[in-house]
N, C-alpha and C positions, 0 to 999 in steps of 0.2 A: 149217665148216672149223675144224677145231681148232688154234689156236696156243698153243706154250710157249715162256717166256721164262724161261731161267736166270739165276741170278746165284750172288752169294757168293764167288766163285775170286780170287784174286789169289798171293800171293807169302806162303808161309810156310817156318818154319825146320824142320828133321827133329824133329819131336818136339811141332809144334805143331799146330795147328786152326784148322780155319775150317769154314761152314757153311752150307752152298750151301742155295739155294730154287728150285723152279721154280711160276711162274705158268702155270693151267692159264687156257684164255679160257673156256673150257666148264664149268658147274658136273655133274660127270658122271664126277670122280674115284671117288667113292663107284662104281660100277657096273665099275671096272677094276681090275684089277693093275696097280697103276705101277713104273715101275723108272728107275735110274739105272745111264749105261752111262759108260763113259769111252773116250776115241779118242787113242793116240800117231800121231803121222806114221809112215803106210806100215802102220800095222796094223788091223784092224779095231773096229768099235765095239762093245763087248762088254757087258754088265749086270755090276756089282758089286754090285746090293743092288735087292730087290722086297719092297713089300709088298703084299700081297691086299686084295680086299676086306674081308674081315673080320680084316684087321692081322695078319696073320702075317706074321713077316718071312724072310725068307730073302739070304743072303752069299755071295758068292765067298770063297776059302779066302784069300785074299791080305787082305781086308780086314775080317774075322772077328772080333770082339772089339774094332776098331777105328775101324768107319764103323757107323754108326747112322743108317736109314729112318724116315721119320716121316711121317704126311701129316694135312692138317688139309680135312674135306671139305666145312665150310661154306663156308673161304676158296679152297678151288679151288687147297691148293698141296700142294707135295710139298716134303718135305726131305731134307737130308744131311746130318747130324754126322760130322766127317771128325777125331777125334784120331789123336794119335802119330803123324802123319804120316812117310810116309817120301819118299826122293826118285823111288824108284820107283812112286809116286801121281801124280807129275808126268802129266798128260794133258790135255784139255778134256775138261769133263765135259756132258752132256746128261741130262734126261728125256724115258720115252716111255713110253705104254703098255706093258708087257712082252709080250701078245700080240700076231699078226700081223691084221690089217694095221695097223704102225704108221701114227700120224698122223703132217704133216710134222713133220722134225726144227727144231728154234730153232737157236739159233745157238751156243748153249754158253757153257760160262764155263770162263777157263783157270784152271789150279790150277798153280803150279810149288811144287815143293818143294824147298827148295834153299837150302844156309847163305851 
């Protein structure tokens, strides 16, 4: 069973950063696309940013130039460079495999953006 554990989200101004991590329990990142999805209330949980196995990254157009995927596969973690924040980033965010069948979801970490 595979568990992820996010962090990094708290409280930042429009215009600033912060930079989420997720703990994989499994060393086994290297063998997936990982991705990072984000979830407002009442909407679904969608991918803003994947990377591949062999590090190609790929964006949603909203966050393009803005959020930055990273992943380290000795330490089993995934990242998110999250600048220029805006308020509409406001979400919790998660990691998960990008393909189906996800593993269970963690719990997330909130991100608000907001002056």
């Amino acid at each position: 069973q595979v568990q992820l554990v996010e962090s990094g989200g708290g409280l930042a101004q429009p215009g600033g950063s912060l930079r989420l991590s997720c703990t994989v329990s499994k060393n086994i990142i290297r063998a997936y696309d990982m991705s990072w999805y984000r979830q407002t209330p009442g909407e679904q949980r969608e991918p803003v940013a994947t990377i591949t196995t062999g590090g190609a990254t790929h964006y949603e157009d909203s966050v393009k130039g803005r959020f930055t995927i990273a992943k380290d596969n000795a330490k089993n973690m995934v990242y998110l460079q999250m600048d220029s924040l805006r308020p509409e980033d406001t979400a919790v965010y998660y990691c998960n495999r990008y393909r189906e069948p996800k593993w269970s979801w963690g719990q997330g970490t909130q991100v608000t953006v907001s002056s």
